[in-house]
N, C-alpha and C positions, 0 to 999 in steps of 0.2 A: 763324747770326745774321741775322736782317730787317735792313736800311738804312732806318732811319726819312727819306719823302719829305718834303721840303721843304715846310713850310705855308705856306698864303695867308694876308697878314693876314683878321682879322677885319675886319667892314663897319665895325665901333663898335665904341667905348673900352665895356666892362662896366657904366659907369655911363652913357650913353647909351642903354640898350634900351630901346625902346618897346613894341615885340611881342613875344610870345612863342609859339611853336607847340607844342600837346601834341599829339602823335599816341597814340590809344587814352587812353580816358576810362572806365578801368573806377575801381576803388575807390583804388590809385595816382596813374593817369593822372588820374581826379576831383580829386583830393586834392592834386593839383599845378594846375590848373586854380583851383583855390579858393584856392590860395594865392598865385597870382599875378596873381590880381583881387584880392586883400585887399592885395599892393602896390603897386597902381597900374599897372599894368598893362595893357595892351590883349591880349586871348586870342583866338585861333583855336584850335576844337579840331578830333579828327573823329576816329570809331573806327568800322569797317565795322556794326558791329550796328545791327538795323532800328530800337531804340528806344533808340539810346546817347544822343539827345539829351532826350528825357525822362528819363532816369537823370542825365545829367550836371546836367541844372538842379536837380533834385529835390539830391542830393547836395551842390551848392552855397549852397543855400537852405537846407538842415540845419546845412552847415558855418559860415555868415555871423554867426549869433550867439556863438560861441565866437570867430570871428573880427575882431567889435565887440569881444570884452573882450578881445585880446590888441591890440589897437589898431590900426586902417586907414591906412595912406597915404593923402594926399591925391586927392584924385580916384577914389578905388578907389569899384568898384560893381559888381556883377552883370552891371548891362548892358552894361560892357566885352567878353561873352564871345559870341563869336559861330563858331558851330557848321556848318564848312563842309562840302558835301558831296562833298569828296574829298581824298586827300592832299593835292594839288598846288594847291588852293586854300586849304587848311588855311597849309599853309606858305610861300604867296606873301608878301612884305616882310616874313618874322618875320625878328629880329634873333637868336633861339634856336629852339633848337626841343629840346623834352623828348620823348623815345620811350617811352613804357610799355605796348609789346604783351604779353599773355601772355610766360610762359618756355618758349618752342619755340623751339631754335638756330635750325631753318631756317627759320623764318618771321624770329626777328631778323637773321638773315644778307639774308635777301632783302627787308626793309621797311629795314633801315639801305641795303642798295645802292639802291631807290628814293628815300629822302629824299635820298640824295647828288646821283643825279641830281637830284634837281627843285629844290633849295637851291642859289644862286651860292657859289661857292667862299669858303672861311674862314669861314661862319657856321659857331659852333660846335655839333653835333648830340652831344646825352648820353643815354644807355639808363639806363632805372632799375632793368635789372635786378639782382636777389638773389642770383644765384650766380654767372651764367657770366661767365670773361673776358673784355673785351673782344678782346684777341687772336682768340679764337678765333670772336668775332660779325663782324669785318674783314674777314674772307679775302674778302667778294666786294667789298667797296665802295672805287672808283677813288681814292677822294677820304679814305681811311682816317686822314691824319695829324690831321682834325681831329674821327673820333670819340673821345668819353670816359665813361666811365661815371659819372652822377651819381644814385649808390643811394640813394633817402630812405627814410624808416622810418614806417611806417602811423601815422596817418596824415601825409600830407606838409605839411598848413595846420597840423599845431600841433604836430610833432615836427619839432624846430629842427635833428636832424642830418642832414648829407648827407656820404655816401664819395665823395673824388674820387680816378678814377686812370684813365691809358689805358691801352692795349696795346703791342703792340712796334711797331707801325707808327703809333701817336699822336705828333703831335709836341708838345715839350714845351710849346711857346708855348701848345697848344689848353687842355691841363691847367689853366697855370697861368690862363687869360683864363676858363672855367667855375668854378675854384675863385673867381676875386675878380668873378664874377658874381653865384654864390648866396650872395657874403656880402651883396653889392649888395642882393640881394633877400630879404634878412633873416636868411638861413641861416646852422647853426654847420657849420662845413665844416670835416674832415680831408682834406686831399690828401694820400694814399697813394704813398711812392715805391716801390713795386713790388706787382703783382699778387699777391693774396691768394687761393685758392678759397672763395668766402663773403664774402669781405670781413674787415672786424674785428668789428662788432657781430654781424655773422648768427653769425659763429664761435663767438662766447662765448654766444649766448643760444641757438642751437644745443648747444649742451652743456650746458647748464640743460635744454631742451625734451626731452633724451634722456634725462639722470635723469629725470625728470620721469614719464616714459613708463615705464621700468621700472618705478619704483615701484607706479604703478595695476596695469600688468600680472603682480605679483607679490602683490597686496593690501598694498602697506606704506602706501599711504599713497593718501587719495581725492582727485577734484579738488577739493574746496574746502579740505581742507587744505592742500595744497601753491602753490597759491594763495595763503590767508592768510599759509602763511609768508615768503611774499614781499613780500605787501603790509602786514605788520605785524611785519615783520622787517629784512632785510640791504635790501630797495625803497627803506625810508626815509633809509637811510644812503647807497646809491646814487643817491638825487635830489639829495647834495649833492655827492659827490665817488665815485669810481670805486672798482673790485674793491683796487685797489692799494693804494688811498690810505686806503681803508678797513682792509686787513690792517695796514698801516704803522703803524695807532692802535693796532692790537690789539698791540702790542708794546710799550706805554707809552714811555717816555723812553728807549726803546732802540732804538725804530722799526723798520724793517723787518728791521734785519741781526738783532733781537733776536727778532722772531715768527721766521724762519725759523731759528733756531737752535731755540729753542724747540718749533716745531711742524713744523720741514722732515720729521722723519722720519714721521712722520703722512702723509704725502705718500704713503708704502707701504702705508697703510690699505686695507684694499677697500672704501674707500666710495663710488664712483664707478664707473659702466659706460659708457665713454663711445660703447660702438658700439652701435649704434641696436637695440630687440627688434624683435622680428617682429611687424609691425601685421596681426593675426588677428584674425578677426571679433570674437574675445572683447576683446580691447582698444582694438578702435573701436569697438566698442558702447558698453563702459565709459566710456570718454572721452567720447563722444558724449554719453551720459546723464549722467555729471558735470555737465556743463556747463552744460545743462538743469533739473538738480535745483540748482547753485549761481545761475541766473538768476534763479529764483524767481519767476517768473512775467514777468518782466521781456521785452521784445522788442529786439531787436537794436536800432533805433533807442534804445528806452529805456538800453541799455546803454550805444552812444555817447555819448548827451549827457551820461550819469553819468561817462564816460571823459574828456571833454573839460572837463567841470567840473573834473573831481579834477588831470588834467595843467596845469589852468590857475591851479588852486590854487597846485599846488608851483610852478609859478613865479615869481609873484606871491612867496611866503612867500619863494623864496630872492633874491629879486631880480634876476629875469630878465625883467622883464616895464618897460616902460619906466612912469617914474614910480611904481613899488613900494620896499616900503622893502627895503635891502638885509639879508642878515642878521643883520650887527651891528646895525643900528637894530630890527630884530624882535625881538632878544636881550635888546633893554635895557626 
């Protein structure tokens, strides 16, 4: 058993922050960069690549119009964001600071032990990474009880959820002052009480992307099939409410104890592979070209803004978008 060290307060109450530090400003690190100019915010960013600051602006300037229709804080603007060149200037007077290097332990092991150093004690620093524990990113950083992991989900300016959880040497103060930070900052946030590998969402949509994969790889089924079934199927039911909650209906006036009675033994069906096939050229290729033939001529860019349209929809429709109608006033 670790002895979780003793935390520094924090410099400021969560709703206090004025700064904010993203270290790496790839399509994550962009994406949190864009979203926290869109609430008012003042950003420092800085990622070692030669042209991260033309990507970063370009990316911003993409993201801003989807982030006029989900609605600005006051003051928020582009020009808030200013692009330092180095860690340690990136992260001078941030009141946070968001980590999204690539996923290589030992580069998050030794860029969390530099921002410890270069950050006064109790600012809290959150990794966004996808899989790995934070336990296991700690081991080199002096100052570990105030790392935590704050996982968002691509992209970060307009998917509203973030995973929060520490390691065994976080302390619980850090957790809880990051969870009622990125609600501060508009986020829908689960704080995790214990370490998941994956997390919750990567886990479950991780098991969708495995089916997923078999199937192409066996011919049963192509990418834009499997796709449509998603987006003109069980998608539309999970933009209003979750896997559960949705099986729960399927059991009519009997609710959940009546679906699993009904379909628990269905559970022994072979319908599910859940350990991953073998990504062979034959099924990266296939997927590859799926992807390609269901774009339809379409560019990545042209995809995003159809992706940010459509996720800003279902918000709007369900009432999650402030001043939208709720969905009983949609209904009537």
């Amino acid at each position: 058993m670790h002895s979780v060290p003793p935390s520094t307060p924090a410099p400021c109450a969560p709703e206090d922050v004025r700064r904010v530090a993203c270290v790496g400003a790839g399509v994550i690190g962009g994406g949190w960069v864009a979203h926290f100019l869109a609430r008012g915010y003042d950003v420092t960013a800085w990622d070692p690549a030669p042209d991260a600051e033309v990507r970063l602006r370009r990316l911003v300037a993409a993201a801003w119009p989807a982030l006029e229709q989900l609605g600005l804080a006051d003051g928020a603007s582009p020009d808030r964001l200013t692009v330092a060149g180095s860690l340690e200037e990136a992260v001078a007077g941030a009141e946070f600071v968001q980590e999204s290097a690539p996923e290589k332990l030992d580069l998050k092991r030794d860029l969390l032990a530099r921002l410890d150093a270069a950050i006064p004690a109790g600012t809290v620093i959150a990794s966004s990474t996808s899989g790995y524990p934070m336990t296991d990113m700690q081991t080199a950083t002096a100052g570990a009880a105030r790392l935590v992991v704050g996982h968002p989900f691509n992209p970060p300016y307009l998917i509203p959820l973030v995973e929060v959880v520490g390691g065994e040497l976080t302390a619980p103060d850090a957790v809880a002052w990051a969870s009622r930070f990125y609600e501060v900052a508009g986020k829908s946030v689960i704080t995790m009480d214990r370490e998941v590998p994956g997390f919750i969402a990567n886990r479950l949509q991780e098991a969708l992307w495995r089916e997923a994969l078999h199937m192409v790889a066996n011919g049963e089924a192509t990418v834009r099939e499997i796709d449509a079934s998603i987006t003109e199927g069980p998608g539309l039911r999970w933009a209003v409410m979750g896997p559960m909650l949705t099986f729960a209906l399927a059991g009519g006036e009997g609710g959940m104890a009546h679906m699993l009675d009904h379909f628990g033994p269905s559970l022994k069906s072979p319908w599910t592979r859940l350990e991953a096939p073998e990504l062979d050229s034959a099924l990266y290729e296939a997927v590859v070209a799926g992807c390609d033939e269901a774009a339809e001529g379409r560019s990545i860019a042209d995809l995003v803004a159809e992706r940010d349209r459509g996720v800003i929809d279902v918000l709007r429709a369900t009432g999650r978008l402030p001043g939208s109608a709720s969905t009983e006033e949609a209904a009537r």
